[in-house]
Structures are given as C-alpha cells and as structure tokens.
Backbone as CSV, one residue per row, in Angstrom:
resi,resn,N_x,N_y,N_z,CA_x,CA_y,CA_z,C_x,C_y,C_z
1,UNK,104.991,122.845,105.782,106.027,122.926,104.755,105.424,122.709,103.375
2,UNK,105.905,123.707,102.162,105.495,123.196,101.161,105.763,122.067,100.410
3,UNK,105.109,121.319,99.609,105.365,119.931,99.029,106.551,120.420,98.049
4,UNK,107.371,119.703,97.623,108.462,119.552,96.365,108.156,118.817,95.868
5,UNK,108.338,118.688,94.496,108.204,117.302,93.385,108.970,117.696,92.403
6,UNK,109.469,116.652,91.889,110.691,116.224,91.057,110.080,115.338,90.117
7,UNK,110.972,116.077,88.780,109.961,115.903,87.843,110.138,114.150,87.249
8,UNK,108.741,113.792,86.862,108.343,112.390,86.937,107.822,111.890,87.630
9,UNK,106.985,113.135,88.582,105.717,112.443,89.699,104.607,112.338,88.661
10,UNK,104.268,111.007,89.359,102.482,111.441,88.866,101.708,111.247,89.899
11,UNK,100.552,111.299,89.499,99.707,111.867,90.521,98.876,110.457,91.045
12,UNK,98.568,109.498,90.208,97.270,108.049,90.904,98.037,107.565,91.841
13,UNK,97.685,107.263,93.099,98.743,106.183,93.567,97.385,105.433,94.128
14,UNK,97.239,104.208,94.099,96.100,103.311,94.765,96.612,102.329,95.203
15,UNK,97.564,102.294,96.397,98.725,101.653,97.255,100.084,102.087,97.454
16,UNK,99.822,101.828,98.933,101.006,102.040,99.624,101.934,101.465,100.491
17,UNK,103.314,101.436,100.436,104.011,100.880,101.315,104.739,101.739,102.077
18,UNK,104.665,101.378,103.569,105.094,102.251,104.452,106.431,101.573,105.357
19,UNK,107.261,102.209,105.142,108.377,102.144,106.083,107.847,102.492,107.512
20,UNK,108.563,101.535,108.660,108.090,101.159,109.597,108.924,102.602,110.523
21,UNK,110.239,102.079,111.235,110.699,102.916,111.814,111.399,104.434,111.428
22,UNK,111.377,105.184,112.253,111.093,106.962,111.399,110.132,107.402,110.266
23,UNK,108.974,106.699,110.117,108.260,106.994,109.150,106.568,106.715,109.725
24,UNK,106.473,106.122,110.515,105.149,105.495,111.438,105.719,105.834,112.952
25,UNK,106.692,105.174,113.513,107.478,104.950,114.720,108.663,105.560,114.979
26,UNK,108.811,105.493,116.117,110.327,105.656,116.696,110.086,104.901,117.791
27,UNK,111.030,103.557,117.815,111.599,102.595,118.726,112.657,103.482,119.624
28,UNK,112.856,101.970,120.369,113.886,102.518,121.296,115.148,101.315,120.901
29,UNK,115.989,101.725,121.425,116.909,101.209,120.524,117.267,99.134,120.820
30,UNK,116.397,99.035,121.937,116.073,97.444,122.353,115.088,97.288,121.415
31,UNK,114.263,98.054,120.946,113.195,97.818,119.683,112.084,97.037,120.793
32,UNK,112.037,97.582,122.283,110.897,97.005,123.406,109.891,98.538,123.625
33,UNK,110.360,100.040,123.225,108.924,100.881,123.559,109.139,101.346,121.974
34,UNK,107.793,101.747,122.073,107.383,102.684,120.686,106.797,103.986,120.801
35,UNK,106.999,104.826,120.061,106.648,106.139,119.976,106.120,106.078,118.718
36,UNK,104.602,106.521,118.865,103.624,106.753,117.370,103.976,108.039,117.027
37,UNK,104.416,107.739,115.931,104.993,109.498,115.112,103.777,110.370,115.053
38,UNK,103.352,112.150,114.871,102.227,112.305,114.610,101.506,111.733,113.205
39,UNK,100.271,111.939,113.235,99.382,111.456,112.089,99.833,109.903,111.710
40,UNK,100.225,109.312,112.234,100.349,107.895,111.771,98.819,107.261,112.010
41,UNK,98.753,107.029,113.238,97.207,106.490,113.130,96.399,106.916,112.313
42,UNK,95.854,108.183,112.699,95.160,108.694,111.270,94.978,108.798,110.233
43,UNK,96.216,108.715,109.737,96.415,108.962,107.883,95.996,106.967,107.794
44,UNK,96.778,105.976,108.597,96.182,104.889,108.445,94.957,103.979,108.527
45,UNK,94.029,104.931,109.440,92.744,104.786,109.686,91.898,105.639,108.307
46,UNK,92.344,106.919,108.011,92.203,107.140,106.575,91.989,106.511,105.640
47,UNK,92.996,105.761,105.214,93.407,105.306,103.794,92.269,103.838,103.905
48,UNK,92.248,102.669,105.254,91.338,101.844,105.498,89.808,102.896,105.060
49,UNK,89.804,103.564,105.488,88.374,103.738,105.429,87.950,104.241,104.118
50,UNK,89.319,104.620,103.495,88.832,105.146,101.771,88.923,104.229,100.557
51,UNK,89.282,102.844,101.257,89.332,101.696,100.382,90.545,101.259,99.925
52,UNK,92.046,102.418,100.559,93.109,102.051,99.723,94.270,101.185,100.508
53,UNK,94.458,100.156,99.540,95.316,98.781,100.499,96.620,99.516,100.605
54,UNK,97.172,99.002,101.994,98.917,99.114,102.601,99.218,98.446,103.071
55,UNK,100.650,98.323,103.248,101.139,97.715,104.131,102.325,98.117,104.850
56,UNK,102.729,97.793,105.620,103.721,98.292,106.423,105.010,97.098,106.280
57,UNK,106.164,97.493,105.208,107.131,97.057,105.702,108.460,97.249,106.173
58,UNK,109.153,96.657,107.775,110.057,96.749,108.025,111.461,95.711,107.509
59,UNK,112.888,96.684,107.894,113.601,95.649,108.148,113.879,95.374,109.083
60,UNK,113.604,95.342,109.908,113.486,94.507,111.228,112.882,93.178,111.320
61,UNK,113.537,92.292,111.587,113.547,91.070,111.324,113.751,90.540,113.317
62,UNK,113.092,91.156,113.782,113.507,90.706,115.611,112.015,89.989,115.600
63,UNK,110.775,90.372,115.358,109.475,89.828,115.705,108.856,89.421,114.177
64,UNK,108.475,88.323,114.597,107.061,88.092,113.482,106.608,88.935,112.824
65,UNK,105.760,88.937,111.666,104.955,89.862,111.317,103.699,89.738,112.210
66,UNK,102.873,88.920,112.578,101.731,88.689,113.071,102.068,89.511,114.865
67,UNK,103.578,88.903,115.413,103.846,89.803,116.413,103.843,91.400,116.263
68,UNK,104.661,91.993,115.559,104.589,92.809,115.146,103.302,93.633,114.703
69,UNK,102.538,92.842,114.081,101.345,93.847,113.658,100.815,93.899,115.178
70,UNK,100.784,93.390,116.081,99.777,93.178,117.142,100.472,94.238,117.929
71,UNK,101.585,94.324,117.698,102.274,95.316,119.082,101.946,97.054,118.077
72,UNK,101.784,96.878,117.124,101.413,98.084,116.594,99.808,98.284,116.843
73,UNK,99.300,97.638,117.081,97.849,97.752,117.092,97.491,98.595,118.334
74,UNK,98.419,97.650,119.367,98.503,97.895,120.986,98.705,99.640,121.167
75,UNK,99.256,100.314,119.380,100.005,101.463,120.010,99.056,102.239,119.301
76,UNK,98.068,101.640,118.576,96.428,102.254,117.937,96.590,102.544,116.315
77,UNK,97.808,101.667,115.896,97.967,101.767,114.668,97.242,100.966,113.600
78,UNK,96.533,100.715,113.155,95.502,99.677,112.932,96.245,98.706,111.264
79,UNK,96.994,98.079,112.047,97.502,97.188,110.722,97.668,95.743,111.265
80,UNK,97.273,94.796,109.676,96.268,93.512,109.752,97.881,92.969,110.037
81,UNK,97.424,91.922,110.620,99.009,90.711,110.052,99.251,90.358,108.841
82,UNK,97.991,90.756,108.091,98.362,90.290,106.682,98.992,91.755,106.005
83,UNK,98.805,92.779,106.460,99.097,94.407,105.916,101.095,94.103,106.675
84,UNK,101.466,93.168,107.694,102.971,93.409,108.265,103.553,93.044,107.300
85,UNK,104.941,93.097,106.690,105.840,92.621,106.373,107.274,92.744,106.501
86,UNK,108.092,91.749,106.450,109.355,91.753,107.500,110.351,90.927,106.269
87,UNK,111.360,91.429,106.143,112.464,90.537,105.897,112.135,88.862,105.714
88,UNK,111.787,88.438,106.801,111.391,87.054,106.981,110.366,86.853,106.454
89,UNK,109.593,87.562,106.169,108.321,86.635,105.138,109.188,86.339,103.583
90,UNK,109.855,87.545,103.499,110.847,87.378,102.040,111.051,86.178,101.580
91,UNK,112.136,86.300,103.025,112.913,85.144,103.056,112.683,83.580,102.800
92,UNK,111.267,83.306,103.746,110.401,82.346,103.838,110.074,82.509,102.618
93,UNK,109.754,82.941,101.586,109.118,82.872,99.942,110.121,82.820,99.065
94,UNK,111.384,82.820,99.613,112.442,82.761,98.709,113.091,81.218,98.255
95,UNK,112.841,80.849,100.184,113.832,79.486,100.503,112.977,78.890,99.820
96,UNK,111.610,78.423,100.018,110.805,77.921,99.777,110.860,77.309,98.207
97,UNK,110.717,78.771,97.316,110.533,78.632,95.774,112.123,77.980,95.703
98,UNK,113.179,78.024,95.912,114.231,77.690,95.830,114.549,76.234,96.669
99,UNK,113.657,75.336,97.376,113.719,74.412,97.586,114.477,73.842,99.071
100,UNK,114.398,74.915,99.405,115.737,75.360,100.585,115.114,74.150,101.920
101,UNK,115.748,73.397,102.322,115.133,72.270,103.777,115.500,72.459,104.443
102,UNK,116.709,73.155,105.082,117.098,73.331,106.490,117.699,74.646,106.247
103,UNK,118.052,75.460,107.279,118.460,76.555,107.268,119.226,77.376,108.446
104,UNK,120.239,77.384,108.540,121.161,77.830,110.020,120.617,79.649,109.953
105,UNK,119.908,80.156,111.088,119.551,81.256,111.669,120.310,81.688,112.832
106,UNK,120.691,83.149,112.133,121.573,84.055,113.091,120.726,84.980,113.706
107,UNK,119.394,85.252,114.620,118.678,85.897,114.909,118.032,85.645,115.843
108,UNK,117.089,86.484,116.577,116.308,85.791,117.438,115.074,85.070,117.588
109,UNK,115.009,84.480,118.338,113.724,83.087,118.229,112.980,83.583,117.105
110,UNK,112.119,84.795,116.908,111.305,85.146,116.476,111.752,85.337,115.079
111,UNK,113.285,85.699,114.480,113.488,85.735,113.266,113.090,84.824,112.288
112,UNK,113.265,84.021,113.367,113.210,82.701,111.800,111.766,82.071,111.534
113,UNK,110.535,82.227,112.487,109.271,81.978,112.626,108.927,81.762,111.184
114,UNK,108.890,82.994,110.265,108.525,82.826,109.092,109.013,81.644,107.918
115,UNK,110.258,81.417,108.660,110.768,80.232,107.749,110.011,79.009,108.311
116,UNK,109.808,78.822,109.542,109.184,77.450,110.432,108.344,77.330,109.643
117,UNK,107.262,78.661,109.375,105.506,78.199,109.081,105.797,77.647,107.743
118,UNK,106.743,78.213,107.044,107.032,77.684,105.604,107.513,76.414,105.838
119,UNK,107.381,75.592,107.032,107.769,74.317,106.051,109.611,73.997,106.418
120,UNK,110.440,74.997,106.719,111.770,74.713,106.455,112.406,74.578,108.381
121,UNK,113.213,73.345,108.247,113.903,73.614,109.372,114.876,74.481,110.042
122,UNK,114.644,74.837,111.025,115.099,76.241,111.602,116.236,75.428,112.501
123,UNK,117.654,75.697,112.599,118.768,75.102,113.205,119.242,76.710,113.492
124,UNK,119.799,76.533,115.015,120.723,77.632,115.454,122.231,77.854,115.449
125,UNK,123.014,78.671,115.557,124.580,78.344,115.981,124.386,77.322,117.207
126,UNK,124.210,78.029,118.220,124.238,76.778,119.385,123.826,75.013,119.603
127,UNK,123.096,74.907,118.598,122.587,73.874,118.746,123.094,72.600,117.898
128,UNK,123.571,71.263,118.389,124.408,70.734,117.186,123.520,70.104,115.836
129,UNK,124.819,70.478,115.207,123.763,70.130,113.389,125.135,69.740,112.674
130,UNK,125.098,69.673,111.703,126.407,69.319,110.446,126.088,69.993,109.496
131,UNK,127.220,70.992,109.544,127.491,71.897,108.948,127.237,71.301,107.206
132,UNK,127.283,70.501,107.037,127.057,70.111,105.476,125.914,69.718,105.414
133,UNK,124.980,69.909,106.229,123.533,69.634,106.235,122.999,71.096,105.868
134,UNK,123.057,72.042,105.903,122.466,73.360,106.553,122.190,74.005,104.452
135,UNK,121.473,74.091,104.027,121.085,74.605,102.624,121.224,76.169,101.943
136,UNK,120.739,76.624,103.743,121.199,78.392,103.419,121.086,78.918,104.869
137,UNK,121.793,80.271,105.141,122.291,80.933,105.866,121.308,82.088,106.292
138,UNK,120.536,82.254,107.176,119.842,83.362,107.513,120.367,84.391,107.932
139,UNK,120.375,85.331,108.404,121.256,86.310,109.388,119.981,87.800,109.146
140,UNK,119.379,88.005,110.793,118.516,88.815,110.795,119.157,89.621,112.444
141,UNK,118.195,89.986,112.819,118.418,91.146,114.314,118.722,89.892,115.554
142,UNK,120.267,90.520,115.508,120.799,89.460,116.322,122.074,90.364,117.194
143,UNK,121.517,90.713,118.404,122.020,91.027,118.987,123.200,90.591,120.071
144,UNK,123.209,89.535,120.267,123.544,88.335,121.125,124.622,87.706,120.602
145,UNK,125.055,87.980,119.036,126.289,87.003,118.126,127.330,87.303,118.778
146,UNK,128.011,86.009,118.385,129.186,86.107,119.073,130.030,85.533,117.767
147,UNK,131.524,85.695,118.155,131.927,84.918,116.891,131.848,83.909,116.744
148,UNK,131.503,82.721,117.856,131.247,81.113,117.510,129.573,81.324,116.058
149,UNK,129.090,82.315,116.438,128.029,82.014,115.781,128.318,82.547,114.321
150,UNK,129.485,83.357,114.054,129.596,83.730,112.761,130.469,82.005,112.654
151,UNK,131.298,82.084,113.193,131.880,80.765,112.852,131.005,79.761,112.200
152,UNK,129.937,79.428,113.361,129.060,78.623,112.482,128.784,78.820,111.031
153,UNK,127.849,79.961,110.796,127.571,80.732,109.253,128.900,80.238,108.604
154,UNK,130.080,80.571,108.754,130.954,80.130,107.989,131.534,79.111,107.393
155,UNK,131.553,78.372,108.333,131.280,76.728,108.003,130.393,76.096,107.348
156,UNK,129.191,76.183,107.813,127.988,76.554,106.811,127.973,76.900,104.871
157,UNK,128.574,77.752,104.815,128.664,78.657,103.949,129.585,77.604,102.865
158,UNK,131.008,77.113,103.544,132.067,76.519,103.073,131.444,75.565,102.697
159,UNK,130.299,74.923,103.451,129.876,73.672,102.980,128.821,73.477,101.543
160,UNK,128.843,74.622,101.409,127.770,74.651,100.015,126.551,75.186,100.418
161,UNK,126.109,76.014,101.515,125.052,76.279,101.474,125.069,78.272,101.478
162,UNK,124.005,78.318,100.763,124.015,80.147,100.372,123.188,80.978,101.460
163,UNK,124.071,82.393,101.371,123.681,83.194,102.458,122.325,84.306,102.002
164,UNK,121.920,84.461,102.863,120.478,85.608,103.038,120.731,86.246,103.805
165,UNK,120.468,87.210,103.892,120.643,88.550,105.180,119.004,89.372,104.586
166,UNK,118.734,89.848,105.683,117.315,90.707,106.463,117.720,92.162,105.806
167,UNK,118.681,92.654,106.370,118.815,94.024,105.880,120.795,93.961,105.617
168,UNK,120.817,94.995,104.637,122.407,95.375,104.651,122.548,96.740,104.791
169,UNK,121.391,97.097,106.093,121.549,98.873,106.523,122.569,99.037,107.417
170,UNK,123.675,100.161,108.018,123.894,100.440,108.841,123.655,100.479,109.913
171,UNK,122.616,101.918,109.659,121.752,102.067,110.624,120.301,102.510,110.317
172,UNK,119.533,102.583,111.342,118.113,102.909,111.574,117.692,103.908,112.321
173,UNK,116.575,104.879,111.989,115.805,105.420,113.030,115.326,105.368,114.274
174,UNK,116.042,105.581,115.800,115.317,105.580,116.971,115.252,106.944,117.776
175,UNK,114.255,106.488,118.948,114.325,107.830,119.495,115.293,108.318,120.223
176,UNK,116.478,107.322,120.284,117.837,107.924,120.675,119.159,108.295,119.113
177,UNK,118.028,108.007,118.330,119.117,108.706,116.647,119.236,107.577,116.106
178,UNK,120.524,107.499,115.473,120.590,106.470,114.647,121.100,105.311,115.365
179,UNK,120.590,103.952,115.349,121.245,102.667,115.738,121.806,101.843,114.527
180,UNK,122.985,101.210,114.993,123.256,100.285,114.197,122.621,99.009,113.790
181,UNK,122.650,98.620,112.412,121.960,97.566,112.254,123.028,96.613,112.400
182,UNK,122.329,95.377,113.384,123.200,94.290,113.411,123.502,93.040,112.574
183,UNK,122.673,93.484,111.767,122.263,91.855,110.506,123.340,92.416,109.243
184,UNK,123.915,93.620,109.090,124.315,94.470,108.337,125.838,94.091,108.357
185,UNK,126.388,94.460,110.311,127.799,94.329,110.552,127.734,92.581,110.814
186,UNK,126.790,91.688,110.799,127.346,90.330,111.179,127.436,89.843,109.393
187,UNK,126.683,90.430,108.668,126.885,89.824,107.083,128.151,90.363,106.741
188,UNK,128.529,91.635,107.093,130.254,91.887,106.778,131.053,90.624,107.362
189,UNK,131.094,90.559,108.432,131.857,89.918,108.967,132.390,88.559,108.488
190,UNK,130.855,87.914,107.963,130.252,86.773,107.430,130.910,86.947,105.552
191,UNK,131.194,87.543,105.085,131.243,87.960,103.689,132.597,88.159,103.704
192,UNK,133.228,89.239,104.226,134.381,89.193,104.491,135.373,88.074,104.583
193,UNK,134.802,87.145,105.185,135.709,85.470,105.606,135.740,84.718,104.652
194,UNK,134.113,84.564,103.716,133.620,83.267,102.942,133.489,83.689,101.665
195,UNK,133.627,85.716,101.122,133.326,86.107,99.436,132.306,85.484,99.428
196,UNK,131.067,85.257,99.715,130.164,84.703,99.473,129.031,85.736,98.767
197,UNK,128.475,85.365,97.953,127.244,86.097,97.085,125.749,86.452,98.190
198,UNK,125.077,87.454,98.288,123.963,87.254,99.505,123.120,88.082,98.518
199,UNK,121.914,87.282,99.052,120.782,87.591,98.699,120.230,88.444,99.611
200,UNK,119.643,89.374,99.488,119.249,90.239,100.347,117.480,90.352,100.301
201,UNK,116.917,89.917,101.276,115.301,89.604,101.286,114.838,90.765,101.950
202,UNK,115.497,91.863,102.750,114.772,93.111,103.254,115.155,94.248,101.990
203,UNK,114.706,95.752,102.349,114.627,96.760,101.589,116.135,96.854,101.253
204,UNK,116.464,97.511,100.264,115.923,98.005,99.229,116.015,97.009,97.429
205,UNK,115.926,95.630,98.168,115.984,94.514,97.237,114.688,94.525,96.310
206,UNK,114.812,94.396,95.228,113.645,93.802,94.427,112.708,92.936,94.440
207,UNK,113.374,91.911,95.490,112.421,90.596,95.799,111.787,91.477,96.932
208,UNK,111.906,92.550,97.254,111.167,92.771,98.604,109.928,93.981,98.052
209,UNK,110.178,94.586,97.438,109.202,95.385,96.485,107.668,94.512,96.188
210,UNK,108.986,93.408,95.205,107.808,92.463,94.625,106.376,91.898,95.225
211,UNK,107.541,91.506,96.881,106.842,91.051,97.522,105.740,91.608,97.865
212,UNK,105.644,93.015,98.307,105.157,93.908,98.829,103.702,94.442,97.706
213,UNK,104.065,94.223,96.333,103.198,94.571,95.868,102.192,93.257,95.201
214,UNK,102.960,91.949,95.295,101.700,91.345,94.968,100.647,91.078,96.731
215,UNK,101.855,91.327,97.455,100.568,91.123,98.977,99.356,92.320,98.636
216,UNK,99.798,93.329,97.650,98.611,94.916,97.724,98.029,94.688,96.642
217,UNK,97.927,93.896,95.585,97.373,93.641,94.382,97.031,94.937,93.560
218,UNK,98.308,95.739,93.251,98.189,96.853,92.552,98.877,96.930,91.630
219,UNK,99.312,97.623,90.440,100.169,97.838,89.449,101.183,98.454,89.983
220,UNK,102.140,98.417,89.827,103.507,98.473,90.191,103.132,100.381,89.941
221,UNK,102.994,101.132,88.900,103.385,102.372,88.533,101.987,103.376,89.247
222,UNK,101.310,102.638,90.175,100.414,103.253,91.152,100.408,102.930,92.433
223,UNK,101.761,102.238,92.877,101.984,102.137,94.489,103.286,103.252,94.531
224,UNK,103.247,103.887,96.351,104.008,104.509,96.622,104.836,104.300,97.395
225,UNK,105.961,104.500,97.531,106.519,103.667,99.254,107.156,105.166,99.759
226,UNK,106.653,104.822,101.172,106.686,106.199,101.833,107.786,105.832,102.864
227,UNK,108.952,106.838,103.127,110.053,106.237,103.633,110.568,107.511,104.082
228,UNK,111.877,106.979,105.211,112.740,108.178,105.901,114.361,108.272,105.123
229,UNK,114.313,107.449,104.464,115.714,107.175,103.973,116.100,106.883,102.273
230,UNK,117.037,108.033,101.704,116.995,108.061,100.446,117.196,106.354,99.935
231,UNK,118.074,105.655,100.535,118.407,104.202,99.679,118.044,103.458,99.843
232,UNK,117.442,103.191,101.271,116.270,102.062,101.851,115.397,101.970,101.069
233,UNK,114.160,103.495,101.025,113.188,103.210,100.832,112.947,104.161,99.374
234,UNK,113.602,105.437,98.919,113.384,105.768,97.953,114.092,105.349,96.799
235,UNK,115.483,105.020,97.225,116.068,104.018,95.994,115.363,102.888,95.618
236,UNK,114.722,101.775,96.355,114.304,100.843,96.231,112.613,101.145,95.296
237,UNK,112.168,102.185,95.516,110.579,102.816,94.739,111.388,102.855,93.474
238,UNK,112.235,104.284,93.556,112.500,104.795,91.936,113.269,103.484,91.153
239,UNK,113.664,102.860,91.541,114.793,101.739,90.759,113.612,100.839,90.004
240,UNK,112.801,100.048,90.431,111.506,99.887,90.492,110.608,100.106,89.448
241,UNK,110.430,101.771,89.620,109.362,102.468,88.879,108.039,102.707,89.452
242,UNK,108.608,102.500,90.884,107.022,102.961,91.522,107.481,104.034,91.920
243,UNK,106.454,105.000,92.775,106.712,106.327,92.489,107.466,106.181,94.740
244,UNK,107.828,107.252,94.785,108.775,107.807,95.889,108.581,108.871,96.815
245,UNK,108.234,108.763,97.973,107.170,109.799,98.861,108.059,109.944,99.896
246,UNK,109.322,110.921,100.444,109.433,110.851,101.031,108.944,111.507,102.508
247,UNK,109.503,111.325,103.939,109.177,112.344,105.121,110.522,112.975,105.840
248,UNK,109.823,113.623,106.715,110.889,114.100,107.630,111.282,113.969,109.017
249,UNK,110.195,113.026,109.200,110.766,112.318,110.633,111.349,111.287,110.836
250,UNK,112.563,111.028,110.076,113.531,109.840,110.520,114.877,110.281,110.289
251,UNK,115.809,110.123,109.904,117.100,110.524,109.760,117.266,111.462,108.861
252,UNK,116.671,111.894,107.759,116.426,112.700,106.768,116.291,113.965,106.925
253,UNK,116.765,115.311,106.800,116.204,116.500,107.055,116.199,117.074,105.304
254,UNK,115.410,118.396,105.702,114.733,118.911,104.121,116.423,119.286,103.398
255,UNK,116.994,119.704,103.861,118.548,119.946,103.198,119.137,118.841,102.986
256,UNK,119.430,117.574,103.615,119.309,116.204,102.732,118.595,115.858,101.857
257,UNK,117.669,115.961,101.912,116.622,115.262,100.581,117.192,116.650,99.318
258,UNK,117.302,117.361,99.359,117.307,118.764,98.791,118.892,118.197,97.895
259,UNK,119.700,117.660,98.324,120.697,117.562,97.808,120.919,115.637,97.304
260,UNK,119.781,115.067,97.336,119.785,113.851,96.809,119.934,113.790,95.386
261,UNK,120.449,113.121,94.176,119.694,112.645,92.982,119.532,111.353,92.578
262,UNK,119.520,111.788,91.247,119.085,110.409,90.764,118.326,109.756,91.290
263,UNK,118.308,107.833,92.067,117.296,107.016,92.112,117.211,107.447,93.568
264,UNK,118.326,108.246,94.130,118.087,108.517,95.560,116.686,109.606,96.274
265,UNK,116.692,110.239,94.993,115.808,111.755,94.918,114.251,111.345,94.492
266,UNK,113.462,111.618,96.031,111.933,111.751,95.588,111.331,112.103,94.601
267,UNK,110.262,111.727,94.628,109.102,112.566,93.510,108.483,113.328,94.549
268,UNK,108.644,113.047,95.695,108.030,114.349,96.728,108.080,113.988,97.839
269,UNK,108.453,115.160,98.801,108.846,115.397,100.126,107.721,116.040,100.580
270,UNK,107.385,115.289,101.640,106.376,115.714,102.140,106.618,116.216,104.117
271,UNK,105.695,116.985,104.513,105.997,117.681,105.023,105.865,116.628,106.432
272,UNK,104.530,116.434,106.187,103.511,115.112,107.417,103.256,114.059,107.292
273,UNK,102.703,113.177,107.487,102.124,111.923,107.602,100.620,112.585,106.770
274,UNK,100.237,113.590,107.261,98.821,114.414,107.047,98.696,114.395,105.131
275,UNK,100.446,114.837,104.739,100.449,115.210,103.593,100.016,114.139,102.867
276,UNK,100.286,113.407,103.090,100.113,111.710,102.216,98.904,111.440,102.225
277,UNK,98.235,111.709,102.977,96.813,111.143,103.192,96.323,112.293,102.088
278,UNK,96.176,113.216,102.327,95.945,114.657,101.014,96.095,114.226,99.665
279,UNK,97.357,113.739,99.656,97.797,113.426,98.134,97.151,112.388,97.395
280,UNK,96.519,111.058,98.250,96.270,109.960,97.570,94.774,110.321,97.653
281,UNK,94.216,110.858,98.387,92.733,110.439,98.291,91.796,111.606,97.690
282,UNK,93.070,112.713,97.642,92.535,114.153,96.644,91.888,113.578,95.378
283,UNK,90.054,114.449,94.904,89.849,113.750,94.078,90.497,114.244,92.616
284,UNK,90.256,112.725,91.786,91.331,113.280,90.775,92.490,112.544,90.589
C-alpha cells in the first residue's frame, strides 16, 4: 500500500512508542495466547540493532511490565522490561509524587505490582480495610468485579480518597475483534455513583506520553507513537506534538483513517510494520 501523509509530517523520528495490542499482537480475548502480527519481530530487532530506543506501551494493566515483557520475548519479540510499559508503572509514578500510602485496587494480583514496588500499600475489595484509610482508588483489568467491589471503590471514594483508572477504552484489538475494556465499564459505573474527577494513567493521557518519553530520553518532536486506533494512540501523539504513525492491523481500516481529522488524523498510514522500519532508519 502506498504511504499517506498529512500535512505536518516531518521526517527525524529517533524514538518510538509502540502500541501493544493490534499493532505488535493480537491476544485472545483472556489476554492468555498471542499472535505476533507480521514484521513485528523484525522491524524490532531492526530498530535495536540501528541504535534507536522504544518502547512498547500497553493499556493493559492484567500483568506486570517485567511479566509482560518476558511473555513477549517467549513470542521472539525482543523487548527489555525496562522498554514495557503499562498503565501501572503510571500509576505507581503518580501515587508516589503525590504522596499516595495506601491504595484500594480493582484488578488482578498483577495490576497493582507496580504500585507494591513503589513503596505503596496494595488493599483489595475483599479484604478488610477502612474505607477512610484507603488515599486513592485504582481500577485496572478486572475481570472478576462484582458490585461489592465497586461498592468498595465507592465508599472509598466518599471517604476522601481519589480515583485512577488504567484505561477509559471501550474496547481493544483481539483475534476474535473487538473486546471490551473492563477498567473502562467498572470506572463508569464507579463515576456514575460518586461524580468523582479520575485521573487517567493509561493512553491517551499526557502523564502517559510523558512517561513514555522520559523512559526513551528523546525530544518530544522526534518520537513517534505507532498505533491501531485514532484516539488511543494517534490523538494522544498529535495533542502532544509528537508526530503520529498509524497501521492497519487492529481495528482501523484504510477508509477509517481516510475519514479521520484533526488530532484524530495521522501524519501517516502506513501500510506494515516493514513500513516503519523504512521510514525511521532511511538515511536522511
């Protein structure tokens, strides 16, 4: 396919951020098998070997980053634990700078890991605590909620402590189509009851950009984030001012992107995984 660009591309990019699922992967909708998209390995074994830093971040907030990078490795994708990033590292850099000591988590074991290593106590719905103890509200890939556990969050919430959510997507890329995101419909639910203000630590937030680019130590107006989804991942570039790469293997087809604008609309659609690798390391 030929490339498109929309005017206000430029051409340096010396970092990249890569959207995880439909853009590298296709999960299954337990998020337990993976399917390596084509050219993913490659273009990432590429860019390592041409000197140029990435990273891979999801919103998926079910595994660690350090888990996560390892189960990608397993699938020959070659990314560091320090190249993962997840919602929960956000998060963990958020509570932290903000002073945050305990924290009620709506997710699974593995969601809240990143808050543990930081230092902050990790409390569940199930488990007893006082609700006027709890500082802020997690809510990541939580399949398992029930309403006692929004209940909890809510109580929580009433008591003075502020909410975070992982992602506020719908849905996501799998190899059975689109799945719903669950961190998305339990923060409605959660918001809905309490009007509560949420901070949002996954894409297409600013704190998650940020994040993303001081882990790559690049100038903001020479990283790219390469993505399947106009508001996830290309709203969150152009809003920004980093530049906007999109693909076509995730929910996206070329007659969608074709009819995007504004912050929704690439600086370029690309055809492959292949294409990206072309674009950044072309000399020049």
């Amino acid at each position: 396919m030929k490339r498109r660009t929309s005017p206000g591309c430029r051409s340096r990019v010396t970092g990249l951020v890569f959207d995880l699922d439909g853009t590298l992967i296709l999960s299954d909708r337990a998020l337990g098998r993976y399917e390596v998209l084509p050219g993913a390995a490659e273009l990432l074994t590429q860019l390592a070997q041409s000197g140029i830093p990435y990273a891979v971040f999801t919103n998926g907030s079910a595994y660690p980053p350090a888990v996560q990078a390892a189960k990608l490795r397993a699938h020959g994708l070659p990314v560091g634990d320090e190249q993962m990033l997840t919602p929960s590292s956000v998060a963990a850099h958020l509570m932290r700078r903000r002073q945050v000591r305990r924290a009620l988590v709506l997710g699974t074991p593995g969601t809240g890991q990143a808050l543990r290593d930081a230092g902050i106590d990790v409390v569940h719905p199930n488990e007893q605590h006082e609700a006027g103890g709890i500082d802020a509200v997690y809510v990541g890939w939580y399949p398992d909620c029930t309403m006692r556990c929004i209940e909890a969050a809510c109580l929580a919430i009433w008591a003075g402590a502020r909410l975070y959510a992982a992602s506020d997507v719908p849905f996501f890329a799998t190899q059975q189509g689109k799945t719903m995101g669950y961190s998305c419909a339990i923060v409605g639910a959660i918001r809905h009851m309490t009007r509560a203000p949420m901070t949002l630590t996954g894409k297409p937030s600013r704190e998650a950009l940020r994040f993303a680019i001081r882990r790559l130590g690049r100038p903001l107006h020479e990283i790219a984030v390469v993505g399947d989804d106009p508001e996830v991942d290309i709203g969150m570039a152009r809003r920004a001012g980093a530049q906007a790469f999109a693909v076509l293997s995730g929910v996206t087809t070329v007659k969608d992107w074709r009819a995007e604008k504004g912050h929704r609309r690439p600086h370029r659609v690309l055809g492959t995984l292949a294409d990206v690798g072309r674009l950044v390391t072309a000399p020049g």
